[in-house]
N, C-alpha and C positions, 0 to 999 in steps of 0.2 A: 266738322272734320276739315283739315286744312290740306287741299291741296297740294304735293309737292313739286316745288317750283313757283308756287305764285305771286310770292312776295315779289319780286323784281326782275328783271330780266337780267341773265350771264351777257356782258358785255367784253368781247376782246379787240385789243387793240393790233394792227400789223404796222408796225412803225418802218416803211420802207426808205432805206438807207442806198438805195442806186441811183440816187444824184438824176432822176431821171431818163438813166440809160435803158432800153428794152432789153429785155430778158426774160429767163423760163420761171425765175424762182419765185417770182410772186403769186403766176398758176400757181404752181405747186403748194406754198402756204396757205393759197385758200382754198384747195383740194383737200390737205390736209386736216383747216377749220373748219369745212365742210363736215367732212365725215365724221370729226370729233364732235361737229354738232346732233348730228344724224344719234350717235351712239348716245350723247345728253340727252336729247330726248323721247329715245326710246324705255329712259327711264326716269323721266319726268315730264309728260307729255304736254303740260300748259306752260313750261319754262320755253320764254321768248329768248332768242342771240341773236345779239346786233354784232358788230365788225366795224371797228373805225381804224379807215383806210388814209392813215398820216405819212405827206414826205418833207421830214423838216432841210434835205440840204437842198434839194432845187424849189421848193416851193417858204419855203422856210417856216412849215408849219410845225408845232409843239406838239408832243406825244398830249395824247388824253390824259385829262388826269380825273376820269371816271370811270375807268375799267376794271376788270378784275386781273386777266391776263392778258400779259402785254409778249408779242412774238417777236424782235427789230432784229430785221434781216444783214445780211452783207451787202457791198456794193465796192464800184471803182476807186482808185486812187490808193494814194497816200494815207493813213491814218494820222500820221502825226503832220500833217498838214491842215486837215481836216479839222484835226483839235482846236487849232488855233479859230478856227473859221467862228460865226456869232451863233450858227445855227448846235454848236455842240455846246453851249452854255445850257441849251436848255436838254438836251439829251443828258447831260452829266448832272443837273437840277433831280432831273426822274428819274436816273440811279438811283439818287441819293432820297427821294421819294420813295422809292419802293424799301429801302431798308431801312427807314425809319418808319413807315408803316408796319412791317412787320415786326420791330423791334417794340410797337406799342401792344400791336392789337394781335401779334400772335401770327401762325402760317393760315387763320383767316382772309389778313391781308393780300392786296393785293402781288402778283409775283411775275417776275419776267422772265427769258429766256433771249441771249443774246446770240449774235450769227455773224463769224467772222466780223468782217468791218468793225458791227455795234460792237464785238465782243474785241474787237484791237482798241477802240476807246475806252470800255470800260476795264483792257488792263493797263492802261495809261490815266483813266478816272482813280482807279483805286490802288493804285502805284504798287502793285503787289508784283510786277515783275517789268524789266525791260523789252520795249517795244524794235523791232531793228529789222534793217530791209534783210533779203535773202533772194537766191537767186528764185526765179519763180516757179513755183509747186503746181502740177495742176493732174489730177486725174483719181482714178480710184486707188486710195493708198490704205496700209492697217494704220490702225492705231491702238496704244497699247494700255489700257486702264491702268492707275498707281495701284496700291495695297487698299490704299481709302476709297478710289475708286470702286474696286471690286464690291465694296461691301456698299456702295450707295446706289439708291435707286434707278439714277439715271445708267451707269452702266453693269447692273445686278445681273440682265437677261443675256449680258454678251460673253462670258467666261474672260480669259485672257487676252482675248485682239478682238476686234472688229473691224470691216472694211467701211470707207467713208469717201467722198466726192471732196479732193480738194482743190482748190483753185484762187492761191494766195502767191503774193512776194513780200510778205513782212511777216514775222516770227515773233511770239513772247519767250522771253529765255531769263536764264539767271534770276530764279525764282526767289522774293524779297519772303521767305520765311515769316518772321515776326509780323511783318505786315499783315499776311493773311490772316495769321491766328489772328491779333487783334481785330479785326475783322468779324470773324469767325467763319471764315471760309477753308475751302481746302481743293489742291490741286488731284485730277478727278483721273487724268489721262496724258500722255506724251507720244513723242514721232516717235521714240525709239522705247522700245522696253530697259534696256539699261541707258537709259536719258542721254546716248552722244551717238552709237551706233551708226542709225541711219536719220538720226536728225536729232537738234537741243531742241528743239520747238517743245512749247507746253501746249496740250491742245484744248485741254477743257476745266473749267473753275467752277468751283462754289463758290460763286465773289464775298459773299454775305448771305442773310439770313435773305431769302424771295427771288436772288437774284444766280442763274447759275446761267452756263453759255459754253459755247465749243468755238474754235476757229474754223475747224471742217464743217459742211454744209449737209447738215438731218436733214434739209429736206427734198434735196437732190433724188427726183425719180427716175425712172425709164429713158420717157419720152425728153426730158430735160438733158439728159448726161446725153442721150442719142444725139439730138440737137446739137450741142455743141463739139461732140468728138466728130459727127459727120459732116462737117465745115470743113470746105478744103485747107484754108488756111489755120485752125486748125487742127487740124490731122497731119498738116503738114510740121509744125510747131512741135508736136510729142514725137513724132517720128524725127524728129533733127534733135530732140533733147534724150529723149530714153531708146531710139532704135525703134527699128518696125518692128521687130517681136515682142513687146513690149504695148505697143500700140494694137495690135491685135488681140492681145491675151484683153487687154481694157475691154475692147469691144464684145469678147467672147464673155466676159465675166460678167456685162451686165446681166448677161438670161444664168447666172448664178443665183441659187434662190434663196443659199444661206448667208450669200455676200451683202452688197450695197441695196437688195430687196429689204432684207433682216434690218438694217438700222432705220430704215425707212420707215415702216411699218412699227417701231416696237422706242425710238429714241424720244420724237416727240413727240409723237399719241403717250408715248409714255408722260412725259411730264406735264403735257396736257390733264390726262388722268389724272395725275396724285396730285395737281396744284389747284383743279375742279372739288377733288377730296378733300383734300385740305378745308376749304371755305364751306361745304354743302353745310355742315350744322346751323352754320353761320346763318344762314341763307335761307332754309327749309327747303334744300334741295336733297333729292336722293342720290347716294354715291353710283359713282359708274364703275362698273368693275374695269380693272387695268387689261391692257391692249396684249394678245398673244400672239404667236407665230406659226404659221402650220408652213412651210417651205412648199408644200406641194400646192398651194394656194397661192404663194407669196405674190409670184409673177404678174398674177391676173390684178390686183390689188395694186403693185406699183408701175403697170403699166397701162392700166385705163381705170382711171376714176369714176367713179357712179358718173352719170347727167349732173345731179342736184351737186356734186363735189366741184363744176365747173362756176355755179351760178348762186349756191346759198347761202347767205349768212352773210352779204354786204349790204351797207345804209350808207356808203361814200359816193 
């Protein structure tokens, strides 16, 4: 009888995109791979995960091209700066790796998820819509699922709006239709529910077949969003752009348990989930059942991570 999980180890990739600048959001994605690991093998208990820990713009090193799931965060700058630079030849290479993988061998294949920055490349990679500065966004904002959204699994659990951590000055807008299709992608989410409102910004894609991503940041917790709103400078920054009442309601909303707790807890565990499902046949691993919400729980979960969520699942 065969063990499930034995055949190989789940290997994911965190392709971090902050130019080597310090920040919360790398804790955070291996908190996250953490606990996603924790839930894998509680139901596959000989299945090993490894974690390769890539930064191709200040070290200029290449995504793996041995993973299964690949997570490539946001970071500082320019995007269409950035493009030009030597290190996004190969970020735009494993795009393009990952959807021809799956275009062979099926949602087997390997699959990524892109995060602001990666995800401003990859809509400038796959030319599905224009990339353009804007004035700079930063704080707990909604966001508003499309029609197709609603019905796909990334935002199935959230009804109509969801709350997200944004912290951008560049926008995708003037969505190239035909492009997508061809593709076979589809735009997932926007700033505004009727697309000009309170912003054109497009927020999240099905780029292609493995490949989907947000501009807002899933994996913005607690202690992360705390960290940067209780900086004087800035605290000081939202208060001269949206007003002090405006900046307190932020701060009151993170102990909100249906808010920016809710995408935390249910966006990338989610995709984590169905893109581990996806491959387990593959693999003779046992599926994990998908990630839920109890709000009276929420708090405790995105404000202190297990021990083992600070420290497991890295070989970097």
């Amino acid at each position: 009888m065969t063990h499930a999980g034995r055949s190989r180890p789940l290997r994911i990739g965190l392709i971090d995109m902050n130019n080597g600048v310090a920040n919360q959001a790398i804790r955070s994605f291996r908190s996250i791979i953490a606990t996603f690991g924790e839930r894998v093998r509680a139901r596959n208990p000989h299945l090993s995960i490894t974690t390769s820990h890539v930064q191709p713009r200040n070290l200029g090193e290449a995504p793996p091209t041995d993973c299964d799931l690949y997570l490539s965060t946001g970071g500082p700058d320019a995007p269409v700066d950035g493009f030009k630079e030597s290190w996004a030849t190969g970020i735009r290479k494993f795009f393009d790796r990952i959807v021809e993988g799956q275009l062979q061998h099926g949602p087997s294949a390997p699959a990524a998820f892109a995060v602001c920055y990666s995800f401003e490349i990859a809509v400038m990679h796959f030319g599905v819509a224009s990339m353009i500065p804007r004035e700079r966004k930063f704080g707990i904002m909604p966001v508003y699922p499309t029609e197709e959204g609603l019905a796909h699994s990334m935002f199935a659990p959230f009804g109509d709006r969801l709350f997200v951590w944004e912290h951008r000055s560049w926008q995708a807008v003037d969505l190239d239709e035909k492009r997508l299709k061809e593709l076979g992608g589809t735009l997932l989410a926007r700033e505004s529910r009727d697309g000009h409102t309170k912003g054109r910004g497009l927020m999240a894609f099905q780029f292609s077949r493995g490949i989907e991503g947000t501009i807002f940041h899933p994996e913005a917790d607690r202690p992360g969003v705390l960290n940067w709103l209780e900086r004087p400078e800035q605290a000081k920054a939202v208060i001269e752009t949206y007003g002090e009442l405006i900046y307190k309601r932020m701060t009151k909303t993170i102990d909100d348990p249906t808010r920016l707790a809710r995408t935390y807890a249910l966006l990338l565990p989610g995709w984590l989930a169905r893109s581990f499902n996806a491959m387990a046949q593959e693999h003779d691993w046992a599926q994990v059942e998908m990630p839920t919400y109890d709000a009276a729980l929420g708090l405790d979960a995105f404000g202190r991570p297990t021990e083992a969520a600070a420290t497991v699942g890295s070989n970097s």
